[in-house]
C-alpha positions, 0 to 999 in steps of 0.5 A: 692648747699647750705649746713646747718648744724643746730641743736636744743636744748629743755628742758622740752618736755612732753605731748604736739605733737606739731612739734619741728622743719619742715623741709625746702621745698626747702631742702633735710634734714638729720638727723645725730644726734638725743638724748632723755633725761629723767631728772626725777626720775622716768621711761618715755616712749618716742616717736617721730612721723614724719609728711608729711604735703604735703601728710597728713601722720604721721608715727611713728619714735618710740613710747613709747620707755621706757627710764630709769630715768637720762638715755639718748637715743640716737635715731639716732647715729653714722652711720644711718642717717635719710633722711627727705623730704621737708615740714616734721615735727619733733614731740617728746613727752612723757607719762610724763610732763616735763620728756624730754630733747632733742638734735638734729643735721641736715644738710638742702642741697638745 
């Protein structure tokens, strides 16, 4: 059994669904640390959507989840964990343009 740990940086998300990261097929993942940064000045709502491509689905995480400006939120913390299922896309956006920093830990067992 092989263990990862991996995690993503990304500056700027706005508007755009496009995925940030689908976890591997072969793997079970778990999310253990999930963070939103609004870097404007103004108020942004925020919302994270997880897709199941095998099934078809897209489910809500969040979804417009008001974070204030130079505010971070973290969405998962400390002890909650968020298990995700092979072949599952992560998708973050908000109501903003380039309203959003993002800071993601994950651990992939295969």
């Amino acid at each position: 059994m092989s263990t990862l740990f991996k995690n993503k940086l990304a500056t700027g998300l706005g508007t755009a669904t496009t995925p940030l990261f689908q976890t591997n097929p072969s793997a079970t993942t778990t999310i253990i640390g999930l963070s939103l940064t609004n870097i404007t000045s103004g108020i942004i709502q925020a919302s994270i959507q997880l897709q199941d491509t095998n099934a078809g689905t897209t489910a809500y995480y969040i979804q417009n989840v008001t974070i204030p400006s130079n505010t971070s939120m973290r969405v998962v913390t400390g002890g909650e964990k968020l298990v995700l299922g092979g072949a599952t896309n992560v998708i973050v956006y908000s109501n903003t343009s380039s309203s959003m920093d993002l800071v993601a830990s994950w651990v992939e067992i295969s």
